[in-house]
NUMAR-192237 format. One record per atom (N, C-alpha, C, CB): residue number from 0; residue in one letter; atom name; x, y, z. Coordinates in nm, 2 decimals. Glycine has a CB too. Example, Ala and Ser with C-alpha at 12.3 -4.5 7.8 and 13.67 -1.06 7.14 Angstrom:
// NUMAR-192237
0  A  N  1.32  -0.57  0.78
0  A  CA  1.23  -0.45  0.78
0  A  C  1.32  -0.33  0.78
0  A  CB  1.13  -0.45  0.90
1  S  N  1.28  -0.22  0.71
1  S  CA  1.37  -0.11  0.71
1  S  C  1.29  0.00  0.79
1  S  CB  1.41  -0.06  0.57
This chain:
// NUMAR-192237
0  X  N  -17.20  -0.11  -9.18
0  X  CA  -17.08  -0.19  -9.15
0  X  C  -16.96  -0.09  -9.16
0  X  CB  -17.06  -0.31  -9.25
1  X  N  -16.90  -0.09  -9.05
1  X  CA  -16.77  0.01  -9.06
1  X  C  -16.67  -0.05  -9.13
1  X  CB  -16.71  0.06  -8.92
2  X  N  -16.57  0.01  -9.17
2  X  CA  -16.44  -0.03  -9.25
2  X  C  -16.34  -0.15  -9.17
2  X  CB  -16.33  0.13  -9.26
3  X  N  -16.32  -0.16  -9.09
3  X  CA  -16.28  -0.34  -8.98
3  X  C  -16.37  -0.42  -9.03
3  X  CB  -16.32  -0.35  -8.78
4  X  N  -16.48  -0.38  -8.97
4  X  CA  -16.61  -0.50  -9.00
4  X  C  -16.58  -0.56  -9.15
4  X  CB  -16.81  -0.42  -8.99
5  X  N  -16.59  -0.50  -9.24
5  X  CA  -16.60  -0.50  -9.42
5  X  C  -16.46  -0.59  -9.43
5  X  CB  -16.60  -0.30  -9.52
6  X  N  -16.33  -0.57  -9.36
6  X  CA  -16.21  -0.59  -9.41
6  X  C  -16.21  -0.78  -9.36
6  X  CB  -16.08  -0.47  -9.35
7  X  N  -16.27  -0.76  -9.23
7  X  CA  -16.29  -0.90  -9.19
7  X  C  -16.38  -0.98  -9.26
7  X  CB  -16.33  -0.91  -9.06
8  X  N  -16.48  -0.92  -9.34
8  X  CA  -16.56  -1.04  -9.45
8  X  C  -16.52  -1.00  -9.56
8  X  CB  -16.73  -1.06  -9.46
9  X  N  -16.48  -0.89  -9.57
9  X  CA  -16.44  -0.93  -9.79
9  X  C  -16.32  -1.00  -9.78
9  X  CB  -16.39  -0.75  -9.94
10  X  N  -16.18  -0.94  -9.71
10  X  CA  -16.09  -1.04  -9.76
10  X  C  -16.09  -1.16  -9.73
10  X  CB  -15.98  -1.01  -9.73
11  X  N  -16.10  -1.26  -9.85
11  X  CA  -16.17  -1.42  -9.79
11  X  C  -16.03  -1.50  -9.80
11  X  CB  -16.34  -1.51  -9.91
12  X  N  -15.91  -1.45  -9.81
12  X  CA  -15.81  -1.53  -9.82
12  X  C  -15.72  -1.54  -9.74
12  X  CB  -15.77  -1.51  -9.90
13  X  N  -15.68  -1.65  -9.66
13  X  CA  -15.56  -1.67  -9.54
13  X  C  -15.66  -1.58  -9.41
13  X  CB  -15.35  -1.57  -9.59
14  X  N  -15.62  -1.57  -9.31
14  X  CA  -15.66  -1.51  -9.14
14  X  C  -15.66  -1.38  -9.18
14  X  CB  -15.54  -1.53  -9.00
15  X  N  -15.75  -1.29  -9.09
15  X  CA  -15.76  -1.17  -9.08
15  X  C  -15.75  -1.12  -8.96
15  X  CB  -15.86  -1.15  -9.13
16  X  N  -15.62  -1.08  -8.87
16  X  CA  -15.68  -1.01  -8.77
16  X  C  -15.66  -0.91  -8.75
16  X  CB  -15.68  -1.04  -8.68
17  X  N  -15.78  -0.80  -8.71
17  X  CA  -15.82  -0.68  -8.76
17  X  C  -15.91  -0.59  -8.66
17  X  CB  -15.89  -0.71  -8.87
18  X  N  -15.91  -0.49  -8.59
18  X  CA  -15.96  -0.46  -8.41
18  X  C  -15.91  -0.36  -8.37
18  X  CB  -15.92  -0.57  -8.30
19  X  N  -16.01  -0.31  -8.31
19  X  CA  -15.93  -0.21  -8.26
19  X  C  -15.90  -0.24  -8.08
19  X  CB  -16.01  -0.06  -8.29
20  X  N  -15.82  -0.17  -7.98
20  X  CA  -15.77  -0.21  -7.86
20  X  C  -15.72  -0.02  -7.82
20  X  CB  -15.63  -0.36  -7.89
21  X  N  -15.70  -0.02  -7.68
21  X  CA  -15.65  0.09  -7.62
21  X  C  -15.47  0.04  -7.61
21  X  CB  -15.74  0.13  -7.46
22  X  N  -15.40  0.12  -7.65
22  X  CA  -15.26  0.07  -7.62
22  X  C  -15.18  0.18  -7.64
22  X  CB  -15.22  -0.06  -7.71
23  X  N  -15.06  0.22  -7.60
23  X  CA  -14.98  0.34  -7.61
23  X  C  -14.82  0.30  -7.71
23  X  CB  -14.95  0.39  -7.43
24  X  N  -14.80  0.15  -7.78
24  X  CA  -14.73  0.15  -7.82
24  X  C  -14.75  0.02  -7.89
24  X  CB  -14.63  0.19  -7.76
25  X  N  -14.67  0.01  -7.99
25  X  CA  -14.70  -0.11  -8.14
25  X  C  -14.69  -0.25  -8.07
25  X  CB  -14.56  -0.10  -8.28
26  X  N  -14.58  -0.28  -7.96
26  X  CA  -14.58  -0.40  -7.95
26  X  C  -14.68  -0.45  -7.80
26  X  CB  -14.41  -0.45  -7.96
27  X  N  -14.76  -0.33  -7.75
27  X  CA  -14.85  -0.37  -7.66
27  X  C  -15.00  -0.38  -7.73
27  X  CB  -14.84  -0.27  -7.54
28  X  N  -14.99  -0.33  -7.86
28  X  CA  -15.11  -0.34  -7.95
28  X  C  -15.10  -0.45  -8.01
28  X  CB  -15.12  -0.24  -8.04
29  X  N  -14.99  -0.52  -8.08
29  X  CA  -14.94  -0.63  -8.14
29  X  C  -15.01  -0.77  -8.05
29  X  CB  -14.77  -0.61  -8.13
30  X  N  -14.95  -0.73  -7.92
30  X  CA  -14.99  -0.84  -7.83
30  X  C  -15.10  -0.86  -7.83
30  X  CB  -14.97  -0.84  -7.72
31  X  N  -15.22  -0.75  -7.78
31  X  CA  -15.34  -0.73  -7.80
31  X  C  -15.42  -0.83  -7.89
31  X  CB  -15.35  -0.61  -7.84
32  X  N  -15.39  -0.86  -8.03
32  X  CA  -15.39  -0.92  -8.13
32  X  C  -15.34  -1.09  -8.14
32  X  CB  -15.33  -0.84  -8.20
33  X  N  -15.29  -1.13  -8.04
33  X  CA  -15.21  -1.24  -8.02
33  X  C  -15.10  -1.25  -8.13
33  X  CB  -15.28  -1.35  -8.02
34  X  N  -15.06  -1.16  -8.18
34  X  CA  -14.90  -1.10  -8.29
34  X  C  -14.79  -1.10  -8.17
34  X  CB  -14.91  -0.88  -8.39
35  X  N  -14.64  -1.11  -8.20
35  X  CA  -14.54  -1.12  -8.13
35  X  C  -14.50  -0.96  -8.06
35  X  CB  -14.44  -1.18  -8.22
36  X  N  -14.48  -0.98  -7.97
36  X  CA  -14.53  -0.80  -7.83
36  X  C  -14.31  -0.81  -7.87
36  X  CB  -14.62  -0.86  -7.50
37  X  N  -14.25  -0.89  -7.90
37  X  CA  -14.11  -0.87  -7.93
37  X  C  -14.06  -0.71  -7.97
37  X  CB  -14.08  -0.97  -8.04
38  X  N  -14.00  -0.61  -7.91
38  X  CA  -14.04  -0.50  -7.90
38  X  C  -13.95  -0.43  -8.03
38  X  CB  -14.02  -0.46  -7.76
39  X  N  -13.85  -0.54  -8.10
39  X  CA  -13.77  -0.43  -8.17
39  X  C  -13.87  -0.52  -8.32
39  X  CB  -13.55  -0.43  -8.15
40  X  N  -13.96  -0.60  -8.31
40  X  CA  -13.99  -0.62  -8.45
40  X  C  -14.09  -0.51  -8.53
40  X  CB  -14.05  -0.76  -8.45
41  X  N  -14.13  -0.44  -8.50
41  X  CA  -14.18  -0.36  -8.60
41  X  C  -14.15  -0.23  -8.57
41  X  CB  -14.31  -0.38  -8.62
42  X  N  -14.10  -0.15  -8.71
42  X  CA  -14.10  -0.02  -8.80
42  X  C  -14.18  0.05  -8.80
42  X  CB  -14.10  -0.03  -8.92
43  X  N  -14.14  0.20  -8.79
43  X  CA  -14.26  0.32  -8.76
43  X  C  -14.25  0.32  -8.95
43  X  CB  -14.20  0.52  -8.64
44  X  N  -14.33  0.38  -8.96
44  X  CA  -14.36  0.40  -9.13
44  X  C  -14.43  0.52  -9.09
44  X  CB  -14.46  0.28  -9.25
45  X  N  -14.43  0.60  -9.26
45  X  CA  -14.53  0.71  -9.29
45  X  C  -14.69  0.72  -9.34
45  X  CB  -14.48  0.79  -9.38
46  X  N  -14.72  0.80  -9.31
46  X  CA  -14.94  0.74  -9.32
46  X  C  -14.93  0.66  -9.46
46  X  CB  -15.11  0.92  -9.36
47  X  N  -14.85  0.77  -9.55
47  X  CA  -14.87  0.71  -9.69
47  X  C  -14.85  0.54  -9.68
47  X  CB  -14.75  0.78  -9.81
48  X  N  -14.75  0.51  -9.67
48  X  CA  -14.71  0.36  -9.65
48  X  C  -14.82  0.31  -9.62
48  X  CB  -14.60  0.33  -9.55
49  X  N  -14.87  0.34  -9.50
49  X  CA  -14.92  0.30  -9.41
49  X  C  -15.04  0.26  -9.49
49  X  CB  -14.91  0.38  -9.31
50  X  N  -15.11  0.35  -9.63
50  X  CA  -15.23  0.35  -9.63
50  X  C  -15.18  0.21  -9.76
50  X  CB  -15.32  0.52  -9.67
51  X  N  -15.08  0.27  -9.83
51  X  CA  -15.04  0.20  -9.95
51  X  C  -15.01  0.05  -9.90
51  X  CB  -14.89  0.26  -10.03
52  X  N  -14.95  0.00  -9.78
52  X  CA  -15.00  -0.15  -9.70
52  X  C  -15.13  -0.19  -9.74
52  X  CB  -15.02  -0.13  -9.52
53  X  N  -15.20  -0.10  -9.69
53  X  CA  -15.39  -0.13  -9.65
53  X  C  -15.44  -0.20  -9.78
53  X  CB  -15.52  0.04  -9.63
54  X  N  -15.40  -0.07  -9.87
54  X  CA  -15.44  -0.15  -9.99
54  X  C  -15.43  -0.26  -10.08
54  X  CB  -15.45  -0.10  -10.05
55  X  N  -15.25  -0.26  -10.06
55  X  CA  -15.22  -0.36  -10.09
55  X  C  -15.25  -0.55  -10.02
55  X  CB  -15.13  -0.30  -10.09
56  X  N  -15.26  -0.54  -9.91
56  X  CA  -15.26  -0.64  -9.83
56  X  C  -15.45  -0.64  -9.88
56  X  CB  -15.19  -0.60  -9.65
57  X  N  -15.55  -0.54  -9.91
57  X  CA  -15.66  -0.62  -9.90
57  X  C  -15.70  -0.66  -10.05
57  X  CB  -15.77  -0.54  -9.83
58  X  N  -15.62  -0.60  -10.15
58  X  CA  -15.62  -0.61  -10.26
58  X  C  -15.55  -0.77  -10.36
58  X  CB  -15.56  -0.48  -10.26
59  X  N  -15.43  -0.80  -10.27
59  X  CA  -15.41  -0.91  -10.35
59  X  C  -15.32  -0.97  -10.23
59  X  CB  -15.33  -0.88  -10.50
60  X  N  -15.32  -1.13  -10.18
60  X  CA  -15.23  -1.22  -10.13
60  X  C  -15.10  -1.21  -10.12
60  X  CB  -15.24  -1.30  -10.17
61  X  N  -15.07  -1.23  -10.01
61  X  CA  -14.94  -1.21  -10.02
61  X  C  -14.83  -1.31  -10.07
61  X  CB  -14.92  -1.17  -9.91
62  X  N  -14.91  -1.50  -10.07
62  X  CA  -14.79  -1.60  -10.12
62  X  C  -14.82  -1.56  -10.26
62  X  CB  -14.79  -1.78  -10.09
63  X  N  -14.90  -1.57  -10.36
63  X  CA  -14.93  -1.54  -10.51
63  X  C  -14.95  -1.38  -10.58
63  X  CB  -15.05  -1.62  -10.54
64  X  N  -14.98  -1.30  -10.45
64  X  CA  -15.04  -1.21  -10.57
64  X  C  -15.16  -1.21  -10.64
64  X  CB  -14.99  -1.23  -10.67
65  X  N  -15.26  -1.30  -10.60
65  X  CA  -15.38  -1.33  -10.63
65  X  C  -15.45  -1.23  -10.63
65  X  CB  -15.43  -1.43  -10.56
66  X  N  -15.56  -1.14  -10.69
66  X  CA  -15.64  -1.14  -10.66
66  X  C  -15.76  -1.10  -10.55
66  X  CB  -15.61  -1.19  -10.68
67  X  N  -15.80  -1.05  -10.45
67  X  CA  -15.82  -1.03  -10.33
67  X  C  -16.01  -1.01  -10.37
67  X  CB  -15.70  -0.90  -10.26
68  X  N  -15.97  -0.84  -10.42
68  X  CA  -16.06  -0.80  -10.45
68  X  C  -16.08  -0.68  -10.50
68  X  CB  -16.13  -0.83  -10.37
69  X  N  -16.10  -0.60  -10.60
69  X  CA  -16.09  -0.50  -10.66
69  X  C  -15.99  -0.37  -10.61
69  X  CB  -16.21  -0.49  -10.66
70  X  N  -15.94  -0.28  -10.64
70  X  CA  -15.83  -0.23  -10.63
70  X  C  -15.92  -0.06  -10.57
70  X  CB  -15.73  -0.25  -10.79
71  X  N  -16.02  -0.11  -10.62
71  X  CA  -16.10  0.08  -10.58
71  X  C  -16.17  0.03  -10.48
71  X  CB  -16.22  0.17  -10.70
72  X  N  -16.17  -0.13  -10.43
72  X  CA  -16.24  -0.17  -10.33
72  X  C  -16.14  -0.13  -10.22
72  X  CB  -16.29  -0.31  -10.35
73  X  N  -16.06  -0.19  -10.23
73  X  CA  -15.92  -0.20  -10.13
73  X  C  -15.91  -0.05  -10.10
73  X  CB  -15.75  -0.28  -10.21
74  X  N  -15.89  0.03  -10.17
74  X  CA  -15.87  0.17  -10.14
74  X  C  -15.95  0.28  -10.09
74  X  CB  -15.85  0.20  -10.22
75  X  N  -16.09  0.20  -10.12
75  X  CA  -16.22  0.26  -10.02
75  X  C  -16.20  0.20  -9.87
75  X  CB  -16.40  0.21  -10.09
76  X  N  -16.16  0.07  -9.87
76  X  CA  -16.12  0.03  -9.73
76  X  C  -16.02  0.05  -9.64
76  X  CB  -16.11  -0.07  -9.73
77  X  N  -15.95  0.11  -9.69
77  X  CA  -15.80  0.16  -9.67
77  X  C  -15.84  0.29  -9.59
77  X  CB  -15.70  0.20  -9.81
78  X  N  -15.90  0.36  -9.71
78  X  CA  -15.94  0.50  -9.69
78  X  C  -16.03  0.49  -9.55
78  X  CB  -16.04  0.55  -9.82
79  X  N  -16.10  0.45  -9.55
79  X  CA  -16.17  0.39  -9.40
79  X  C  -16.14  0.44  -9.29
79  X  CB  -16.15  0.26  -9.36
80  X  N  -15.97  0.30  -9.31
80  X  CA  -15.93  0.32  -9.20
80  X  C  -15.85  0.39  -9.14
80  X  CB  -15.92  0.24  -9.17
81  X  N  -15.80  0.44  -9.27
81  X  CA  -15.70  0.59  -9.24
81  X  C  -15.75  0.74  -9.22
81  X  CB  -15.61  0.63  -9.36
82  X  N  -15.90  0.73  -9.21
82  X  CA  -15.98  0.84  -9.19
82  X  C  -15.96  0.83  -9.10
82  X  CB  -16.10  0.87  -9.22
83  X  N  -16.03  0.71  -9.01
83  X  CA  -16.08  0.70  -8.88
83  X  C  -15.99  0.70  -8.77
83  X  CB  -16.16  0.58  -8.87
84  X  N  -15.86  0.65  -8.79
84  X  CA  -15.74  0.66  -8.73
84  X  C  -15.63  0.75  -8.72
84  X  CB  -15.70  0.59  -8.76
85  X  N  -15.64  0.84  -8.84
85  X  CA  -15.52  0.91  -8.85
85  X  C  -15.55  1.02  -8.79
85  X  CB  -15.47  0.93  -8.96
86  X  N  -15.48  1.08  -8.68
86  X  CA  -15.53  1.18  -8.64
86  X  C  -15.36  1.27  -8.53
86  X  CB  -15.70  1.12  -8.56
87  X  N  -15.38  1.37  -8.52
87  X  CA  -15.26  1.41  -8.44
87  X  C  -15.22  1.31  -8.33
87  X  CB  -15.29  1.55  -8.37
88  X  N  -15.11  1.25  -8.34
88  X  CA  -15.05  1.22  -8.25
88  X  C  -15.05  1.04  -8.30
88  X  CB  -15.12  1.29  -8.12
89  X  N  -15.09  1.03  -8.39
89  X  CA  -15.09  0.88  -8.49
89  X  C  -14.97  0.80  -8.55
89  X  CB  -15.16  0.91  -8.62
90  X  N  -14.94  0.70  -8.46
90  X  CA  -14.83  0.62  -8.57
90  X  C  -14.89  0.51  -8.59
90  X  CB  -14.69  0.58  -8.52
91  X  N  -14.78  0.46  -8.72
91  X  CA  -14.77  0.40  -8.78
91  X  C  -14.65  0.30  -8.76
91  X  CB  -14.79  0.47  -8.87
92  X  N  -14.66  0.16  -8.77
92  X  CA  -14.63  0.05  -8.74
92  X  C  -14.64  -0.08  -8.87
92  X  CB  -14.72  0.04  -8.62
93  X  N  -14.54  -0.13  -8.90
93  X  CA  -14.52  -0.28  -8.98
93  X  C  -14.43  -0.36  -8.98
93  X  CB  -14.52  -0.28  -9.11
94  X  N  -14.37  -0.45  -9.00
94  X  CA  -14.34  -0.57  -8.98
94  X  C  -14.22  -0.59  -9.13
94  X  CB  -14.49  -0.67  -8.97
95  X  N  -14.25  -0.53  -9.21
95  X  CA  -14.18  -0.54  -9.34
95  X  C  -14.15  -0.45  -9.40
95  X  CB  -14.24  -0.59  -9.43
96  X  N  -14.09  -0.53  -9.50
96  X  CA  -14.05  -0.36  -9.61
96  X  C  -14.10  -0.40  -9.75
96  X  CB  -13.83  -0.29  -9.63
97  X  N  -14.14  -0.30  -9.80
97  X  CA  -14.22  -0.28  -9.94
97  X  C  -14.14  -0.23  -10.03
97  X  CB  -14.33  -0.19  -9.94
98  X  N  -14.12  -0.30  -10.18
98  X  CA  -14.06  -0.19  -10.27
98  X  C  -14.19  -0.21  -10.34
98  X  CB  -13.91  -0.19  -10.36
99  X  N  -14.16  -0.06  -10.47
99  X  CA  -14.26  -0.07  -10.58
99  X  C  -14.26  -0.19  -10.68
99  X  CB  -14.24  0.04  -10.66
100  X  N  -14.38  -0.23  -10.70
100  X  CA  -14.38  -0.35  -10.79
100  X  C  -14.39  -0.25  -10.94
100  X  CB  -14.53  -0.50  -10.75
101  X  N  -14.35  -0.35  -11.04
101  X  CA  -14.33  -0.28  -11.20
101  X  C  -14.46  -0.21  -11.23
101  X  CB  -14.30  -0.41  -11.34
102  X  N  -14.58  -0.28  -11.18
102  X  CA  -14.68  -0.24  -11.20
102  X  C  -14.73  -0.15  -11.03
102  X  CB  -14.75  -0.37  -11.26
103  X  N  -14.89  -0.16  -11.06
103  X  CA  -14.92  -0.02  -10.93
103  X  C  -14.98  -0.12  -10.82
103  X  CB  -15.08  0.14  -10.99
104  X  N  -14.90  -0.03  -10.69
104  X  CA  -14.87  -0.12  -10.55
104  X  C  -14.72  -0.18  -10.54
104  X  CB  -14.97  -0.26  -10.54
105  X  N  -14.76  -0.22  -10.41
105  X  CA  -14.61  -0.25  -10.33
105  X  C  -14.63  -0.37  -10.30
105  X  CB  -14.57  -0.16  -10.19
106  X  N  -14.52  -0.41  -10.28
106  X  CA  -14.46  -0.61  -10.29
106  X  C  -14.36  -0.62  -10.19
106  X  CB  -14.36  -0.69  -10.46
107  X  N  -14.41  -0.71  -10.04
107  X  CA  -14.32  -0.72  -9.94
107  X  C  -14.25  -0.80  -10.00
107  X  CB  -14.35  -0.76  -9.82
108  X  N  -14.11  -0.72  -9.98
108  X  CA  -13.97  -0.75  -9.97
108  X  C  -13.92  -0.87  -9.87
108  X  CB  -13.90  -0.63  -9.94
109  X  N  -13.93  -0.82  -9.80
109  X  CA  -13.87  -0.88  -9.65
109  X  C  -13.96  -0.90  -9.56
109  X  CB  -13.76  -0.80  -9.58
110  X  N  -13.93  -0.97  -9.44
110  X  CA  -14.04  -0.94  -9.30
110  X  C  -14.01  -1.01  -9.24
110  X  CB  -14.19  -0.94  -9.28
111  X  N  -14.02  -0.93  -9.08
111  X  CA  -14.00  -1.02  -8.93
111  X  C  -14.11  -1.06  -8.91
111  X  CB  -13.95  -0.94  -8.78
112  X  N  -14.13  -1.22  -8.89
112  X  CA  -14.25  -1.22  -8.92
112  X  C  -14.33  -1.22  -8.74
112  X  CB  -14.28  -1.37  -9.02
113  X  N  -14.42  -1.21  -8.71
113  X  CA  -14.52  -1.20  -8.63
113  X  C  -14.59  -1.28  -8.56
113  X  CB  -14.59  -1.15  -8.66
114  X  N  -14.57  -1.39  -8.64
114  X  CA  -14.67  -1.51  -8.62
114  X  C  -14.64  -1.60  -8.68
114  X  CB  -14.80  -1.50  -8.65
115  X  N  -14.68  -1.75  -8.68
115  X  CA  -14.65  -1.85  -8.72
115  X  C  -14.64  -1.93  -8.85
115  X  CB  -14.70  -1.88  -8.67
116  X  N  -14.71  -1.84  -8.92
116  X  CA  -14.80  -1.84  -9.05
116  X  C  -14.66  -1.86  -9.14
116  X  CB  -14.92  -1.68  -9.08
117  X  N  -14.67  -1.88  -9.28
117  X  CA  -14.59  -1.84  -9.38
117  X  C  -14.55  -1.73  -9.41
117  X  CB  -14.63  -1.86  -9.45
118  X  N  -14.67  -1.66  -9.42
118  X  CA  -14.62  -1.50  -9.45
118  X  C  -14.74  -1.45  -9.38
118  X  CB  -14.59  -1.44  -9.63
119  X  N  -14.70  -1.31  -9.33
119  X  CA  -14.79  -1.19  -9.26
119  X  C  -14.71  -1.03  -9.26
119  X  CB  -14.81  -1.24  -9.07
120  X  N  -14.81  -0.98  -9.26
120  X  CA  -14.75  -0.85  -9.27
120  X  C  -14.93  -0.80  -9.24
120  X  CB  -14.65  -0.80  -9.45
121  X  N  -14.88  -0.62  -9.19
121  X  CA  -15.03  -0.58  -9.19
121  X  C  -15.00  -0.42  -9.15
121  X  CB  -15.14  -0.67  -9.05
122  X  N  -15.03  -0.36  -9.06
122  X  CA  -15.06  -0.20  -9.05
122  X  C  -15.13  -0.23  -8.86
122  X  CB  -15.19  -0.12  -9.21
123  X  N  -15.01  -0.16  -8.79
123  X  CA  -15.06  -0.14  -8.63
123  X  C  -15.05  0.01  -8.65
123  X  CB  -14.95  -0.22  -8.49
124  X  N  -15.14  0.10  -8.57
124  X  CA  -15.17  0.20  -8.61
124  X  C  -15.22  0.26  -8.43
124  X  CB  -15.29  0.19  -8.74
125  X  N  -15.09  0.32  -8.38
125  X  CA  -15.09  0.33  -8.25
125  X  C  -15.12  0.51  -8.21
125  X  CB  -14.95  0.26  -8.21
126  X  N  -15.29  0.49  -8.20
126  X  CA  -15.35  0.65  -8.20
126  X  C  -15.37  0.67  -8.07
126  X  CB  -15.49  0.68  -8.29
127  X  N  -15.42  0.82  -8.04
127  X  CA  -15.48  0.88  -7.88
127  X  C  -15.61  0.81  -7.90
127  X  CB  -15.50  1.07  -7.84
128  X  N  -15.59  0.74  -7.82
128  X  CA  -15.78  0.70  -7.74
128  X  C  -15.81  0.53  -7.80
128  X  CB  -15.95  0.86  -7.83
129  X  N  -15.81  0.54  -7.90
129  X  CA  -15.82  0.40  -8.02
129  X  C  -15.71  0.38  -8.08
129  X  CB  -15.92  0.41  -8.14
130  X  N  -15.71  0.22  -8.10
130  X  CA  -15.55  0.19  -8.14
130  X  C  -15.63  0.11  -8.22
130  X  CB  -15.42  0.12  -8.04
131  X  N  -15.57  0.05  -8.38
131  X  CA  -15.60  -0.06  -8.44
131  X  C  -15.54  -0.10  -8.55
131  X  CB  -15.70  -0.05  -8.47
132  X  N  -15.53  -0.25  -8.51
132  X  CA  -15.45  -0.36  -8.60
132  X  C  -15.55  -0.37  -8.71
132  X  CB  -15.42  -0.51  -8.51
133  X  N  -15.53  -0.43  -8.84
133  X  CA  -15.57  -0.47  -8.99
133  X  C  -15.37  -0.53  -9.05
133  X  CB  -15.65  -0.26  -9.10
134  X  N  -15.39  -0.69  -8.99
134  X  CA  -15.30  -0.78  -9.03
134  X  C  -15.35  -0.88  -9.06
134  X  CB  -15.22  -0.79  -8.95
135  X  N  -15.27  -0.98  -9.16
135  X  CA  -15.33  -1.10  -9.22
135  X  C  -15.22  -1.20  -9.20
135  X  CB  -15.38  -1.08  -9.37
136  X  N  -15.22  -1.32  -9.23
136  X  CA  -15.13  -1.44  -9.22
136  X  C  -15.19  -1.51  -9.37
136  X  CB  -15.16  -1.55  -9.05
137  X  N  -15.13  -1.60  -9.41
137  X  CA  -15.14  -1.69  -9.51
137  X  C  -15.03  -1.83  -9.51
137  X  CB  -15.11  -1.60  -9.64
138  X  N  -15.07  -1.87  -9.59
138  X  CA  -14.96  -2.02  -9.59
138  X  C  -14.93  -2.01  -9.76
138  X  CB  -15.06  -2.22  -9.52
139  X  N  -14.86  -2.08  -9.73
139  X  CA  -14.80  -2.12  -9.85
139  X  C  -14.87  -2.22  -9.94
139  X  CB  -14.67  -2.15  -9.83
């Protein structure tokens, strides 16, 4: 099972959508996904961010904080997908902004949101040849 496949059945909480698509920019990848193609809503970020999202978003919920699923789990999945993606000529793409929480990981701050949902945030990752979304939604 590759690192997509794994992220779509372990995280069992709120929507998952998660895929890869050919696209040359964040909000034609976005669309791809049925996420809002609105062109100024998402932020270039740096891999790090990018990876520190992954984990965070598979690691714990975004309305509570809950829980998700292990923290070396999330980070082997992360790792995944930042192997498989990051490569010359790789951006990075989100929806929010993160500060440090007191403890380890990051806590959306803010966000344009994407979708209908309560809250969403995720990681569009707009590479040569393969492009791929790992975004979630939740309700409140």
């Amino acid at each position: 099972m590759d690192g997509l496949e794994a992220i779509r059945t372990e995280r069992t909480r709120g929507h998952v959508i998660c895929g890869t698509a050919k696209a040359d920019a964040a909000a034609v990848l976005a669309a791809a996904f049925g996420l809002s193609s609105e062109p100024g809503r998402y932020r270039e970020i740096d891999e790090p961010l990018a990876r520190g999202i992954l984990v965070g978003i598979l690691h714990r919920d975004l309305a509570y904080g809950a829980r998700i699923m292990s923290l070396a789990r999330a980070e082997e999945l992360a790792g995944e997908v930042m192997r498989r993606f990051s490569r010359p000529g790789s951006r990075f793409f989100t929806n929010g902004e993160f500060k440090r929480d007191a403890g380890a990981g990051l806590v959306l701050s803010k966000w344009d949101p994407a979708t209908k949902a309560t809250f969403d945030t995720g990681v569009l990752i707009v590479a040569p040849g393969e492009s791929a979304c790992v975004w979630v939604t939740e309700e409140d």
